[in-house]
C-alpha positions as CSV (number, residue, x, y, z in Angstrom):
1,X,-21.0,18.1,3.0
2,X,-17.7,16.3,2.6
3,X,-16.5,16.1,-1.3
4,X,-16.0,11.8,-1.3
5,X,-14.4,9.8,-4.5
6,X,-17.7,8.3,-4.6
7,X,-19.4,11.2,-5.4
8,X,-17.0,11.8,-8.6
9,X,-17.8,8.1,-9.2
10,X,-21.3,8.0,-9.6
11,X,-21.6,11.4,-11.4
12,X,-19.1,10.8,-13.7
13,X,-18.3,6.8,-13.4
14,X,-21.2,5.9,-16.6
15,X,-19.9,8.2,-18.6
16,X,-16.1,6.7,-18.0
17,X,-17.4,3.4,-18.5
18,X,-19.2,4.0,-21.7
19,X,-16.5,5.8,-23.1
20,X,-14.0,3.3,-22.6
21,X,-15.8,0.1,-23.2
22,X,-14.0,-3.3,-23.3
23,X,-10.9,-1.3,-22.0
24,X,-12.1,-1.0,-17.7
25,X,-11.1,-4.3,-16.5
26,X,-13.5,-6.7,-14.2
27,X,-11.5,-5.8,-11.1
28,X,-11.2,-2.2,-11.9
29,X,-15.4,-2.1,-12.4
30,X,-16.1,-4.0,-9.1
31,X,-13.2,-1.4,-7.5
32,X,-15.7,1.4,-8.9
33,X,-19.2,0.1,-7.7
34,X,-17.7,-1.1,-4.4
35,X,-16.5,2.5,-3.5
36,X,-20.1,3.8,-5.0
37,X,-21.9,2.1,-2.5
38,X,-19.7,1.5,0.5
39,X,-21.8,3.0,3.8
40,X,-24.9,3.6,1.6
41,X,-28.4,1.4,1.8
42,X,-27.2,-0.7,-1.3
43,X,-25.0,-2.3,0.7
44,X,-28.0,-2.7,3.7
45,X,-26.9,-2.3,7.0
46,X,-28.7,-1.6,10.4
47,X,-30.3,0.8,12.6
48,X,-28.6,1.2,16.4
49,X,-30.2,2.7,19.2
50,X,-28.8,4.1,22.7
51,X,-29.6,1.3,25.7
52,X,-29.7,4.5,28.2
53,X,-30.8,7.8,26.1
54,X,-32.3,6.3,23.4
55,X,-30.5,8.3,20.2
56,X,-30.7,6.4,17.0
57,X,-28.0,6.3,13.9
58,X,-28.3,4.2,10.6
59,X,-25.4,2.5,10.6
60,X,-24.7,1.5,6.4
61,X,-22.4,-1.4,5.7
62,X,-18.9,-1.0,4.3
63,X,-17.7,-2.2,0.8
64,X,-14.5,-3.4,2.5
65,X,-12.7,-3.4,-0.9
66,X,-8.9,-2.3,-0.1
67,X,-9.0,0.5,-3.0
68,X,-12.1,2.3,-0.6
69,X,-10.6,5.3,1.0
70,X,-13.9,4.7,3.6
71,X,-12.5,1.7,4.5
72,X,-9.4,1.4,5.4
73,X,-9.2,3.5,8.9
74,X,-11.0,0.1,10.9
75,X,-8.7,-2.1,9.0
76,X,-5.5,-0.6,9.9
77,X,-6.5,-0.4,13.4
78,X,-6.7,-3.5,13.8
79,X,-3.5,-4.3,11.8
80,X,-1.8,-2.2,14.1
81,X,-2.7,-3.7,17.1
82,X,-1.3,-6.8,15.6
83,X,1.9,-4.7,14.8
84,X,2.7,-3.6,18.2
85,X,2.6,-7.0,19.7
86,X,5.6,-6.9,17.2
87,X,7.7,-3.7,17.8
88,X,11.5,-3.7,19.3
89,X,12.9,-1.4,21.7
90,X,15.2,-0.3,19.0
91,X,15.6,2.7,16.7
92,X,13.3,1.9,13.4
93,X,14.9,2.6,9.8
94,X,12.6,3.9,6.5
95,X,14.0,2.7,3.9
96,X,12.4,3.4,0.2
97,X,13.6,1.6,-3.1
98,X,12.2,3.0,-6.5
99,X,11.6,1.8,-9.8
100,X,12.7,3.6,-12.5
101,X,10.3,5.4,-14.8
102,X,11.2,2.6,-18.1
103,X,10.6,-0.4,-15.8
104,X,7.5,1.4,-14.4
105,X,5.9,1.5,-17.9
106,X,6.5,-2.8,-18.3
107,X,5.3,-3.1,-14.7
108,X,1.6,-1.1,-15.7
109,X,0.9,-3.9,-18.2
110,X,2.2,-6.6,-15.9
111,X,1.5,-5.8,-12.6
112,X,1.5,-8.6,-10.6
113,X,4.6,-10.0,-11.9
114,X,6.8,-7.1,-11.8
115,X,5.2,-6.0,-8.2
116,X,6.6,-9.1,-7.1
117,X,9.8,-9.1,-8.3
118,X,10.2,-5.9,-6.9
119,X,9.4,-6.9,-3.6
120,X,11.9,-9.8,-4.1
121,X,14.5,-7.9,-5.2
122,X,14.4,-5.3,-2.5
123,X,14.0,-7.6,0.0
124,X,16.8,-9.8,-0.8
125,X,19.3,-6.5,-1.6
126,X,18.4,-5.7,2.3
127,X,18.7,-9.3,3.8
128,X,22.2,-10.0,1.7
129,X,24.1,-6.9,2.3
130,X,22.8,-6.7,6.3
131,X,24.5,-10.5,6.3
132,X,27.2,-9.3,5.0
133,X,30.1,-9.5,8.1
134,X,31.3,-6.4,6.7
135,X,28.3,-4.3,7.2
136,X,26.4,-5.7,10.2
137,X,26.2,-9.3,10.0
138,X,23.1,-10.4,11.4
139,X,19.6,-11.2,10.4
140,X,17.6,-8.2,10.1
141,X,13.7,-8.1,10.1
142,X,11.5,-6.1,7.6
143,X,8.0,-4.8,7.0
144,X,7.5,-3.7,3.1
145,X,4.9,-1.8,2.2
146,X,4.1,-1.7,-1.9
147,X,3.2,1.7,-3.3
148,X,2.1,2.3,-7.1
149,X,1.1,5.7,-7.0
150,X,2.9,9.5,-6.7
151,X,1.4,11.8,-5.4
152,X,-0.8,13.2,-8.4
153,X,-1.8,9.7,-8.8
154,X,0.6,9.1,-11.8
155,X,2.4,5.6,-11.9
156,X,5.3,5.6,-9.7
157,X,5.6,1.7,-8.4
158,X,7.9,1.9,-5.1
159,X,8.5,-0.5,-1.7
160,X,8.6,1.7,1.6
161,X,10.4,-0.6,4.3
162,X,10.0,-0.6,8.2
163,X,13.2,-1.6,9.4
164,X,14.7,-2.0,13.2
165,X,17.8,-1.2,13.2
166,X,20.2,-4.3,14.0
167,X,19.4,-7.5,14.5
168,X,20.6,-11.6,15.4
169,X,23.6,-12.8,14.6
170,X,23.9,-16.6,12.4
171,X,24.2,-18.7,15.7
172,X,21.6,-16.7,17.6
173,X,24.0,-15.7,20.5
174,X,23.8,-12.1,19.9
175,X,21.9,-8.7,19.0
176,X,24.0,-6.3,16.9
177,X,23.0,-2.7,17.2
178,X,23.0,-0.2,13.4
179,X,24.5,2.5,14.5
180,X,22.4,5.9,15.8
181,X,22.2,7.5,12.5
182,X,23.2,4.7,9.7
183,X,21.4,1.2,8.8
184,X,23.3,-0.1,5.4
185,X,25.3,1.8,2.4
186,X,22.4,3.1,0.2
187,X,24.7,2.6,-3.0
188,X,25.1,-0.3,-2.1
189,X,21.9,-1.4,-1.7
190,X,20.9,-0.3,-5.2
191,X,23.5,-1.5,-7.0
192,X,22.8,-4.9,-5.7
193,X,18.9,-4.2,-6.3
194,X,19.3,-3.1,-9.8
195,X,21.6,-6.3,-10.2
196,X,19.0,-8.9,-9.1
197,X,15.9,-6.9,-10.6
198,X,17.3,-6.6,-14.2
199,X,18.6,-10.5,-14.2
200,X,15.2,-11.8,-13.1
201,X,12.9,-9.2,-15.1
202,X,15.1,-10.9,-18.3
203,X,14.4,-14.3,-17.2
204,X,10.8,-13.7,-17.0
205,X,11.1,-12.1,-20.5
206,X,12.4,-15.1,-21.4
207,X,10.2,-17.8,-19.9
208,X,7.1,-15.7,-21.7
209,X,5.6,-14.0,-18.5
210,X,5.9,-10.3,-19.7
211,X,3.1,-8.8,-22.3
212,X,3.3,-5.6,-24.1
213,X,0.9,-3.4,-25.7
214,X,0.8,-0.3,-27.7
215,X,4.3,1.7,-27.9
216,X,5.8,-0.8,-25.8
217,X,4.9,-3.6,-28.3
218,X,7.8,-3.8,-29.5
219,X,9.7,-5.6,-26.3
220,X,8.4,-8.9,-26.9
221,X,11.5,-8.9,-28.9
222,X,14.2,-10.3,-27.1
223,X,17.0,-7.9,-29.2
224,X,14.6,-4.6,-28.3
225,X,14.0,-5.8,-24.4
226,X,17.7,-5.6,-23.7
227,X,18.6,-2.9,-25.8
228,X,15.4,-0.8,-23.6
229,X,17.0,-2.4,-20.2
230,X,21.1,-1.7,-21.2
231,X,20.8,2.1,-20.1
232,X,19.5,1.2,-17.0
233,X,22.3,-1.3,-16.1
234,X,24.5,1.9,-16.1
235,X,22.7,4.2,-14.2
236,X,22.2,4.6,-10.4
237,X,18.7,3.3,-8.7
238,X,17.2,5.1,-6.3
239,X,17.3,4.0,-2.8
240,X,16.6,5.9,0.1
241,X,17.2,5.6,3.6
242,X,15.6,8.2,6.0
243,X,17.3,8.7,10.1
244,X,15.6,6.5,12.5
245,X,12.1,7.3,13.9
246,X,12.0,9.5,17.1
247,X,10.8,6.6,19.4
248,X,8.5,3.9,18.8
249,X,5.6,6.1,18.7
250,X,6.6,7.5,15.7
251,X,7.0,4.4,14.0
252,X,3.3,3.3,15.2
253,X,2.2,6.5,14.0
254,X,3.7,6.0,10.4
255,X,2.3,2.3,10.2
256,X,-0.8,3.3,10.7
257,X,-1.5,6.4,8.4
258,X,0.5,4.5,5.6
259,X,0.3,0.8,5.8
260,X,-3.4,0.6,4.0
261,X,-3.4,4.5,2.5
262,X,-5.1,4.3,-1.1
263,X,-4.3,6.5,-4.1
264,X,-6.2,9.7,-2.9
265,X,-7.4,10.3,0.6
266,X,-11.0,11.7,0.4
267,X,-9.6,15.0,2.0
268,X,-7.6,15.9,-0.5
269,X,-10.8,16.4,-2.7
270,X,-11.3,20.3,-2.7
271,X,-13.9,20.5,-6.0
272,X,-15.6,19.1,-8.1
273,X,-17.8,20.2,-10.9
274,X,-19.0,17.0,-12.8
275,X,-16.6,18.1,-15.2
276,X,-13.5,18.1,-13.3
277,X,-11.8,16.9,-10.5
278,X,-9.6,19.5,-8.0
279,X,-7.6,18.0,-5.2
280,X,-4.6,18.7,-3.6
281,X,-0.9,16.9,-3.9
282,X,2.9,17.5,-2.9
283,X,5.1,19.0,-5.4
284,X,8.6,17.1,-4.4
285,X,10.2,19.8,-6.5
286,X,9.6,22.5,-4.0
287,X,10.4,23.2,-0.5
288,X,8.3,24.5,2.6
289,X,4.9,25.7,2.0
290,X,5.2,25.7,-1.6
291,X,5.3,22.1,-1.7
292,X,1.2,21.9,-1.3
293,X,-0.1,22.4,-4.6
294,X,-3.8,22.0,-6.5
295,X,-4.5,20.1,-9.5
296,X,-7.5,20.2,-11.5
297,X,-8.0,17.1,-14.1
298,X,-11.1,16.2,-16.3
299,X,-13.1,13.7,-14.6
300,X,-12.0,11.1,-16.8
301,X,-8.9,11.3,-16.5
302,X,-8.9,11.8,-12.9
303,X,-10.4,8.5,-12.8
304,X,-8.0,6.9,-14.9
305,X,-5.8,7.8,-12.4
306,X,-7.1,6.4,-9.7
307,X,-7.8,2.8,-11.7
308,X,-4.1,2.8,-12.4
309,X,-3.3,1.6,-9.2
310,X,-5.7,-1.4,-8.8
311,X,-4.0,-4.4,-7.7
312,X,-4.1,-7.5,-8.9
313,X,-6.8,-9.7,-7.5
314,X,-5.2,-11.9,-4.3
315,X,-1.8,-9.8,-4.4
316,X,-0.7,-8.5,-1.3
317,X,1.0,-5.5,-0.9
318,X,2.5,-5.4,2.9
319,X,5.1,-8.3,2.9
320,X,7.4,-9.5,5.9
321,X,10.6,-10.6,5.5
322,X,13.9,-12.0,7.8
323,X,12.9,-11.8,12.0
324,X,9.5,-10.6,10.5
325,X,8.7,-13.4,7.8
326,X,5.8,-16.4,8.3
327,X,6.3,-19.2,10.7
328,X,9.4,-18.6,12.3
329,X,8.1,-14.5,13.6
330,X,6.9,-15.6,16.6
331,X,10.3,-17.4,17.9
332,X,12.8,-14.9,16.4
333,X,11.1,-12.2,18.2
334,X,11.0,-14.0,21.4
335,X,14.5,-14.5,21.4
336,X,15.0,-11.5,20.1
337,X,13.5,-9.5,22.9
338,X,15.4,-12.3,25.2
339,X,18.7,-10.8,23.8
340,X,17.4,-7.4,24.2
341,X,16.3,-7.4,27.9
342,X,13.1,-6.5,27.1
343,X,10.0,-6.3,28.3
344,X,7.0,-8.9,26.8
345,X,4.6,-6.9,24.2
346,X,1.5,-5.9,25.5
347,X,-1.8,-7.5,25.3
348,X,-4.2,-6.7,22.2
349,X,-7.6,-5.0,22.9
350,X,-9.9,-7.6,22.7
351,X,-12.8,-5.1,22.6
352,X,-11.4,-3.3,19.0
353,X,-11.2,-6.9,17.9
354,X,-14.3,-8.0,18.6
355,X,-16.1,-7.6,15.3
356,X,-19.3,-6.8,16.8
357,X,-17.8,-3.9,18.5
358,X,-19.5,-0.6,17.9
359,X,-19.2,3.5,18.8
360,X,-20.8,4.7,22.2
361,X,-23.4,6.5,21.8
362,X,-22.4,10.5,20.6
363,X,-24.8,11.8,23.0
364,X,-24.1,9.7,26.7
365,X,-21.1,7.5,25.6
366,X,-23.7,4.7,26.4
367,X,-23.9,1.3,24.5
368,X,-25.4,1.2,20.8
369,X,-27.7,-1.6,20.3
370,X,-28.7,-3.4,16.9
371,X,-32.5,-2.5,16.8
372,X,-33.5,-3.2,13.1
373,X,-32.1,-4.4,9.8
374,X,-31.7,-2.7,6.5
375,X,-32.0,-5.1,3.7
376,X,-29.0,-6.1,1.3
377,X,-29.5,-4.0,-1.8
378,X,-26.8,-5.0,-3.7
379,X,-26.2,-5.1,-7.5
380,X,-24.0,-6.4,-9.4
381,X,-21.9,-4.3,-12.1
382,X,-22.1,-6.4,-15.1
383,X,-19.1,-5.2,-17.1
384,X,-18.9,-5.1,-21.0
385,X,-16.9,-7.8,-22.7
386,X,-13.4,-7.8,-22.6
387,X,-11.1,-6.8,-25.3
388,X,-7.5,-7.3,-25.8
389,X,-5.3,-4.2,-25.8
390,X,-4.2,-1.1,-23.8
391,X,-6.0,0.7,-21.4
């Protein structure tokens, strides 16, 4: 039987939530007993039955909570179908901006506005120096995707882009090719992104959107906040441009494995003991086959993990930005593919987007039918009172 998060959830999840009382948040105990009972019978659900062989499957109901590693495979399906009616014959650019580890410590404690300035911020560094005449002068399109986690689940808030290489010029006349193996000046790029973080993460300082709790207490004074932000005005930010994809299957493939990827994958659960947690992660210190590791972590804290990277409630964490941004997507990539020569996107599959779409039958590949219901047997989490403080 496959090791799930689930399992170390409702084995060790009273225990956390006992220990820690008044310091789990509401969203981080619905996250919890969402992921407990996704695709089990409290969620209810239905049994299907073959039309032509007759084989039968209980099929559960999903939590559809975006922190459910369970649940995320249908969603970026579909997301990516979406996606491809979206995709440019040109080479695709990753490019990967970083917060350092002193902002990453104000962000845990105020994630949604922090999160969203460093979306802004990235967003706008790419958009302004890609304008620039003297790089390449057009308006470039963008698909950000937010990350909070490393890989051993620590804290490690960072913006992964999607980005084709080139784009329209201001009067619409023309598309301007990046060159093969280079998109924009990566120093560049983070100077200008450290520049417009640290002058708006001050501003919200100053308007009285940031808290602070326990060693970082201190920063709600003005005179400490700057002093904690002047080193980081001197050194280098980290961003990181990867060579394009190798064709646009490879930038399909990317989007969807890391477009809705959660904290830990159920596969890279290896043990665990009701004690402790084993699973595996990449050491980015190493190189080649070294670079797989193991960690084991009380349950507790491998939990704690895990909660750390709970958004906020409503915050969305793939953006679009430039050719790629709202309203005006559909036109700017009509006229983009205009100025490209290029061929119309293809249709979506309107059977993987029907919602009542289900499996063939394992045994004939025939059609599953809806045969009887399982009843809703839901309940709630009722979570201890809130208390002010640290987690």
């Amino acid at each position: 039987m496959t090791l799930e998060l689930a399992d170390v959830f409702r084995a060790a999840g009273p225990r956390y939530r006992a220990s820690r009382a008044g310091h789990v948040s509401l969203a981080e105990l619905k996250v919890m007993t969402a992921v407990q009972a996704c695709r089990t019978a409290a969620l209810g659900g239905h049994v299907e039955a073959c039309g032509d062989c007759g084989h039968q499957r209980i099929a559960y109901n999903s939590c559809r909570n975006r922190h459910c590693p369970k649940c995320q495979g249908a969603t970026a399906r579909l997301w990516l179908e979406a996606r491809e009616a979206d995709h440019l014959p040109v080479g695709y650019f990753h490019v990967v901006f970083t917060l350092p580890a002193a902002i990453a410590d104000i962000a845990f404690a105020n994630k949604a506005v922090v999160y969203d300035l460093l979306f802004q911020a990235a967003s706008e560094a790419m958009t302004t120096i890609a304008a620039d005449p003297k790089h390449l002068g057009v308006r470039i399109g963008i698909t950000a995707v937010l990350y909070t986690w490393g890989s051993a689940m620590t804290h490690h808030p960072h913006v992964h882009m999607i980005v084709p290489g080139g784009g329209i010029t201001p009067d619409g006349r023309r598309w301007v090719s990046a060159r093969p193996a280079f998109l924009l000046p990566v120093r560049v790029l983070g100077a200008l992104f450290r520049r417009l973080f640290l002058t708006r993460l001050a501003a919200l300082h100053d308007a009285g959107r940031l808290v602070f709790f326990g060693a970082h207490q201190h920063l709600a004074d003005r005179r400490a906040f700057w002093r904690h932000l002047s080193p980081l005005r001197r050194t280098r930010w980290v961003v990181y441009a990867k060579p394009p994809f190798a064709g646009p299957e490879a930038v399909l493939r990317y989007l969807a494995r890391y477009t809705h990827r959660v904290a830990i994958s159920n596969r890279r659960l290896v043990a665990f003991d009701h004690a402790s947690v084993t699973f595996r992660y990449k050491d980015y210190r190493r190189s080649g086959a070294d670079r797989q590791q193991t960690m084991t972590l009380d349950a507790d804290e491998f939990i704690r993990r895990f909660l750390l990277h709970v958004l906020p409630r409503g915050f969305h964490r793939i953006r679009h930005y430039g050719l790629l941004a709202g309203g005006a997507r559909k036109a700017a990539l009509a006229r983009a593919r205009e100025l490209l020569a290029a061929a119309p996107p293809p249709a979506a599959n309107a059977a993987n987007e029907d919602p009542a779409f289900r499996p063939p039958c394992p045994c004939c590949g025939g059609r599953m039918l809806s045969i009887t219901v399982i009843p809703h047997g839901w309940r709630r989490c009722e979570p201890a009172p809130r208390q002010r403080g640290p987690p």
